[in-house]
KEZA-239448 format. One record per atom (N, C-alpha, C): residue in three letters; y, z, x. Coordinates in steps of 0.02 Angstrom, whole numbers, plus 50000, padded with zeros to 5 digits. Layout:
! KEZA-239448
AlaYZX/...
END
This chain:
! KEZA-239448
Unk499415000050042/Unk500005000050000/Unk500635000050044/Unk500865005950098/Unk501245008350136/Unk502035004850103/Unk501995004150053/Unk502455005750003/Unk502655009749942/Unk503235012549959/Unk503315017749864/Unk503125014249822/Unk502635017349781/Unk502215014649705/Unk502905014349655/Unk502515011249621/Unk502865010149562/Unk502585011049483/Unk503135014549435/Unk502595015249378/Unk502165010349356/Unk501585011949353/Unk500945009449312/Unk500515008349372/Unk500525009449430/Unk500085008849501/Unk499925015149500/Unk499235013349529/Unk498775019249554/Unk498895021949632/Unk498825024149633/Unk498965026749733/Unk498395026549769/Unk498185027549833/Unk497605028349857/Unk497245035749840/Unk496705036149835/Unk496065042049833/Unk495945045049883/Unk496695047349945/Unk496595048550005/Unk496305057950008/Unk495755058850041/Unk495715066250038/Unk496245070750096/Unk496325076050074/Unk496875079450122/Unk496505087250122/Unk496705091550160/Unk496475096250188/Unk496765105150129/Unk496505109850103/Unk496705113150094/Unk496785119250119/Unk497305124150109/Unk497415128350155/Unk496945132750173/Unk496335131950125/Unk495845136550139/Unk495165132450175/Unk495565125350205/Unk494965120850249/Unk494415118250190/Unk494715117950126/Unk494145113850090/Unk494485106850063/Unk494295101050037/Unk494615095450027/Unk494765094049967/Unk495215089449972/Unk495835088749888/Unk496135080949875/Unk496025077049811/Unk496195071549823/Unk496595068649749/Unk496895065749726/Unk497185065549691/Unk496515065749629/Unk496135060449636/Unk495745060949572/Unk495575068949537/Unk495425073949578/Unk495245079649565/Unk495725082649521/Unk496065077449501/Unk496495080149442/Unk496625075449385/Unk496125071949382/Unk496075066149297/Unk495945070749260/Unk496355068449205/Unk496235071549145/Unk496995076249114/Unk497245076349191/Unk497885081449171/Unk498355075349208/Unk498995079149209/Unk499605076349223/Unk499765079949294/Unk499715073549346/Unk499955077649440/Unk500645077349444/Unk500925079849465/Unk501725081649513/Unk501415082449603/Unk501555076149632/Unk501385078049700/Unk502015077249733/Unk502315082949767/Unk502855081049794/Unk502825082349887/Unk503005078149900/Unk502835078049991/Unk503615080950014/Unk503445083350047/Unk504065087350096/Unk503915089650156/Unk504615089450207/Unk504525087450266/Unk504205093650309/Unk504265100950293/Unk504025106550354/Unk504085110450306/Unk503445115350322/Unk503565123150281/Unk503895129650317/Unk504435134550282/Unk504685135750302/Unk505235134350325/Unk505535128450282/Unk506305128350332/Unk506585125950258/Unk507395126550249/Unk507505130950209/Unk507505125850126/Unk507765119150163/Unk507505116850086/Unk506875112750053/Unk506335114550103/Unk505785113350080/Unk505455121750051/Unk505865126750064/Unk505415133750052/Unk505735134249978/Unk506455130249974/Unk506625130849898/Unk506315126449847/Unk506085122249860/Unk505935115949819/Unk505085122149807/Unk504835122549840/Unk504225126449835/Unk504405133749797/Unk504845134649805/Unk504995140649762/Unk505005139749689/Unk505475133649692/Unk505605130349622/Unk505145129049577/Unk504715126649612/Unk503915122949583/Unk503555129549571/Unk503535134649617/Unk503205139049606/Unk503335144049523/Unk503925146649534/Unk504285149149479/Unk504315143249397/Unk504275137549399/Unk504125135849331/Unk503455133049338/Unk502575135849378/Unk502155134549368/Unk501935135849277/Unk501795140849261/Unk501695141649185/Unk501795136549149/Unk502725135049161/Unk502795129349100/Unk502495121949127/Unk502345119049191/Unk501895115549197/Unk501225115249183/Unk501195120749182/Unk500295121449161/Unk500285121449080/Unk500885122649039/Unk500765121748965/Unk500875116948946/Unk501245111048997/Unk501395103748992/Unk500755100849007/Unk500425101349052/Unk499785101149031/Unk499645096249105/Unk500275101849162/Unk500355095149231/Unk500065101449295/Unk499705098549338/Unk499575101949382/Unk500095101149426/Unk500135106749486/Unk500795103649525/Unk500255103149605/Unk500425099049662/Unk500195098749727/Unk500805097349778/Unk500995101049842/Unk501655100749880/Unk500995096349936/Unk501285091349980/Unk501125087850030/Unk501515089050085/Unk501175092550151/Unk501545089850202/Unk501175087650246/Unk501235087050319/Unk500875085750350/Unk500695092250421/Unk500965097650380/Unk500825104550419/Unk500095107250457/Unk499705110650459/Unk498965113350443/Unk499015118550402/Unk498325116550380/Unk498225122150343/Unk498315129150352/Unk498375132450422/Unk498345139050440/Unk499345140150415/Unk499695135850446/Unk500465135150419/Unk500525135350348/Unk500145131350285/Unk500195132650247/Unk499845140150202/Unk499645143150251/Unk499265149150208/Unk499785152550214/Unk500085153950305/Unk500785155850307/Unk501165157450250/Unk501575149450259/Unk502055148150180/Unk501745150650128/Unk501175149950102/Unk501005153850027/Unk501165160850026/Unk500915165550084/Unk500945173250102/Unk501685174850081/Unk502115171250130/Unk502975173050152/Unk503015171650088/Unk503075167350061/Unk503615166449990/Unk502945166649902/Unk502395168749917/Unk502075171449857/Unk502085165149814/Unk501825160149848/Unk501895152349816/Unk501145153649769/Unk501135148849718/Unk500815147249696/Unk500405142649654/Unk500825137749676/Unk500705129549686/Unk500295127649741/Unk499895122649721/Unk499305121449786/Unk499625117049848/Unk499355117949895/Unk499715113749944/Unk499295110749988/Unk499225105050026/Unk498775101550036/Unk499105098350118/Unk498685097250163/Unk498905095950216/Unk498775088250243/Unk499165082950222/Unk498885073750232/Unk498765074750318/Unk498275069550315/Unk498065067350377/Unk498625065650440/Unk498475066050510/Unk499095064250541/Unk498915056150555/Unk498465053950535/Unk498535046050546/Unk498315044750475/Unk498555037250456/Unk498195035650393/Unk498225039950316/Unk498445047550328/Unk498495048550273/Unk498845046650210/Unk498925051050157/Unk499045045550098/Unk499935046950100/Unk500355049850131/Unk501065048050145/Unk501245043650175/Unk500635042150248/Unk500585035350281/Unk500685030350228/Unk500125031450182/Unk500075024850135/Unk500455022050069/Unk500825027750057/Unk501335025250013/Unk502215024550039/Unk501935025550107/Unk502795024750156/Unk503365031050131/Unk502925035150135/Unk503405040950120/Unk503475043250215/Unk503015042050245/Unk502825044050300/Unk503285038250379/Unk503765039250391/Unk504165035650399/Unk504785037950462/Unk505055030950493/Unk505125032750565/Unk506015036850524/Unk506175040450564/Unk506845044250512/Unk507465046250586/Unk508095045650590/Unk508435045550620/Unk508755052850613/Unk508865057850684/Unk509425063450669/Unk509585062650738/Unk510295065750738/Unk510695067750800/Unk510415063350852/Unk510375055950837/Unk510375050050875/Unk509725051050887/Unk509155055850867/Unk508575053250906/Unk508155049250834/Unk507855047650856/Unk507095042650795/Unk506615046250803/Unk506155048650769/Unk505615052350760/Unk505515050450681/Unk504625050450685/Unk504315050850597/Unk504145058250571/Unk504235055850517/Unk504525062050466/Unk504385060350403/Unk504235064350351/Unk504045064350297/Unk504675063250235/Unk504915057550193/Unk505535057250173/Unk505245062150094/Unk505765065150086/Unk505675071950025/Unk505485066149965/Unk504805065649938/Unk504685060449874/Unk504285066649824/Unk504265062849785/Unk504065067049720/Unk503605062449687/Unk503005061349652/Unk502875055749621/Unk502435060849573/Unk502595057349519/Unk502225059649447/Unk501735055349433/Unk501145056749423/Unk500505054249399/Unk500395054949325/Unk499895050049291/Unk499515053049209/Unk499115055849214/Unk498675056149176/Unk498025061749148/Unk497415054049212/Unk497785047649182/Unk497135044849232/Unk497215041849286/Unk497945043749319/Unk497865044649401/Unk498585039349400/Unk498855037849330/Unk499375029449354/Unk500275032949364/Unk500445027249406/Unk501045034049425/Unk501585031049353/Unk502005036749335/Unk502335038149293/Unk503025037449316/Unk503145039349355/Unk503655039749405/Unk503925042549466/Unk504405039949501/Unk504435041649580/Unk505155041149585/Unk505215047949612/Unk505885051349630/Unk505835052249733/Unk506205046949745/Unk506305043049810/Unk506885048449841/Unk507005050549910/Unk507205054249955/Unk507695058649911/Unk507215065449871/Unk507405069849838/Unk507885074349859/Unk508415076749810/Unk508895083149810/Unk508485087849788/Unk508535093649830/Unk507945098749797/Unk508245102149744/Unk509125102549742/Unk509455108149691/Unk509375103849616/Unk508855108549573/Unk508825106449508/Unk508235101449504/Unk507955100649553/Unk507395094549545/Unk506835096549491/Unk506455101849516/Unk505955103849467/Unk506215103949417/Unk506685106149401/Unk506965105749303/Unk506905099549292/Unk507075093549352/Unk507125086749307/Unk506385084449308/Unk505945086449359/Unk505265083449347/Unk505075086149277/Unk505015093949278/Unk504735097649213/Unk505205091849158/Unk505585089649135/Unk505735087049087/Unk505405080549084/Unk505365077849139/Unk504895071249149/Unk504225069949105/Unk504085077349156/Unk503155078749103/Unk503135079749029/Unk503525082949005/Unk503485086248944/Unk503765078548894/Unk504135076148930/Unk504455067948899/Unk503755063048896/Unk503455064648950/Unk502825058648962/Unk502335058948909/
END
């Protein structure tokens, strides 16, 4: 693909790592509604809010009837970290460092700061259906207020 999907595309069936070293892939969630949102490092400060965010309106996602999954490309031992420090409770999943599925939808991408180039994970959000087709994709995200606008997304879908 190694392009942003677009509604009514399926994504790849890439497996990714969970923080407790067991494996996670998008299908493992047909039947319900995914929120996978990729972000760039855990622990720094507006990826720990966007995770906060998600965390704090889990319930009303789960009565929308949407699972939520955060992507980075951290390890798993970092993400047990982040769950501990901030009492997350949204699942979080660790993509491959080659080939994984941020690789493959070009979220995963060469990114420019303070004149140097380095790849980096651009902040995406993509909403899935109950049978895996994307719904929609929220491209190099503002974290202030985001989850309110996804949660309205789902509950709209």
């Amino acid at each position: 693909m190694d392009t942003m999907p677009q509604p009514g595309d399926t994504i790849p069936d890439i497996a990714m790592e969970t923080p407790d070293g067991g494996s996670v892939k998008p299908s493992d969630y047909l039947g319900r509604k995914l929120v996978l949102f990729f972000y760039p490092k855990d622990n720094t400060p507006g990826c720990t809010t966007e995770a906060k965010d998600f965390t704090g309106m889990k319930a009303e996602f789960d009565s929308a009837g949407a699972a939520i999954m955060g992507i980075s490309k951290d390890s798993p031992l970092k993400h047990r970290n982040f769950i501990a420090k901030h009492e997350l409770t949204v699942d979080l999943a660790t993509d491959a460092e080659e080939r994984g599925l941020s690789d493959a939808l070009g979220i995963w991408t060469e990114k420019k700061m303070y004149g140097k180039t380095f790849m980096g994970m651009v902040r995406t959000t993509i909403l899935l259906d109950e049978s895996g087709r994307v719904l929609r994709v929220w491209p190099k995200v503002k974290v202030k207020g985001h989850a309110q606008e996804v949660l309205e997304a789902v509950r709209a879908a």
